[in-house]
LOLUMVO-133045 format. One record per residue (C-alpha): x negated, z negated, y negated. Coordinates in steps of 0.05 Angstrom, whole numbers, padded with zeros to 5 digits, always signed. Last residue first. Layout:
<vonus>
XZY...
</vonus>
This chain:
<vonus>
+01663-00219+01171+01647-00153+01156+01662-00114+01094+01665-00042+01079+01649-00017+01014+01576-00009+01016+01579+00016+01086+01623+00073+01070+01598+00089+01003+01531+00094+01032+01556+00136+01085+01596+00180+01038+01530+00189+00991+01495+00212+01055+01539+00261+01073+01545+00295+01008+01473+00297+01007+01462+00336+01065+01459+00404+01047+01432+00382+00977+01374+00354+01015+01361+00424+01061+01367+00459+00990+01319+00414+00961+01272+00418+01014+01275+00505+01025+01262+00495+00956+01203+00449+00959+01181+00497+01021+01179+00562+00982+01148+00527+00923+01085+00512+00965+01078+00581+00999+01079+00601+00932+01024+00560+00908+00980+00570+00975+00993+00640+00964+00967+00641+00890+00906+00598+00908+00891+00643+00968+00888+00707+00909+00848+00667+00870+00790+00658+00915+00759+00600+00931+00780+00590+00988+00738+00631+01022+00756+00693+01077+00772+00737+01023+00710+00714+00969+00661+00725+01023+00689+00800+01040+00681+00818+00968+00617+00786+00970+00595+00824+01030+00629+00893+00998+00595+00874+00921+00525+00862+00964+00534+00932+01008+00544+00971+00938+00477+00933+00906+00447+00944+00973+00459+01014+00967+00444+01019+00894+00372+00991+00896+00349+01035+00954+00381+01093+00922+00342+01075+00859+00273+01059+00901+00283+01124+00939+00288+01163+00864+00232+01127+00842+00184+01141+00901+00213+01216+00896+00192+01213+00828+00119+01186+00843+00110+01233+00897+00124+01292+00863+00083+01267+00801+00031+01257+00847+00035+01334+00877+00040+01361+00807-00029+01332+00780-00057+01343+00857-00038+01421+00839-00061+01420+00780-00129+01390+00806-00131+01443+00861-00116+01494+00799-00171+01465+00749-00216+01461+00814-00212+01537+00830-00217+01564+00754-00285+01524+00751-00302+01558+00822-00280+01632+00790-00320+01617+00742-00387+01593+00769-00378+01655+00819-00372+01701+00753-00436+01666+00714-00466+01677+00785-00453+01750+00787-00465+01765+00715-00541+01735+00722-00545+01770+00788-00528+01835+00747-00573+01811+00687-00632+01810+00742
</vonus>
């Protein structure tokens, strides 16, 4: 009867052993799956955080907004009050003899 005894304590022990290794083994399996949940989530996260910067990048170079259109529009600008003045100074001498001209001359 002890040999039965010995024979169920074993079976009782080898099924206690069992169920401490399937419950490592769901233990290890949710920890898996909880860091690889994290780990998509963080990719997840920095992929649209690297497509957001490239949209608003893209935003900001078609707006007006931007400083770089500000600093063209401002030398643009300049370019064509020079190009002005230097048309104006072109001319200037002309214009000062044509005032003198009709300034001076008299009509009766």
């Amino acid at each position: 009867m002890e040999k039965g005894q010995g024979g169920i304590q074993q079976l009782l022990a080898a099924e206690q052993e069992a169920q401490q290794i399937v419950a490592a083994a769901r233990a290890a399996k949710s920890a898996r799956l909880k860091q690889a949940k994290e780990e998509a989530e963080r990719e997840v996260a920095e992929y649209r955080a690297q497509r957001e910067a490239e949209f608003r990048k893209k935003l900001a170079d078609s707006s007006g907004d931007s400083g770089s259109n500000v600093k063209r529009l401002e030398a643009e600008t300049h370019e064509k009050i020079e190009h002005l003045k230097q048309e104006a100074a072109k001319v200037s001498p002309e214009v000062v003899e044509l005032l003198i001209k009709y300034v001076t001359t008299v009509k009766n």
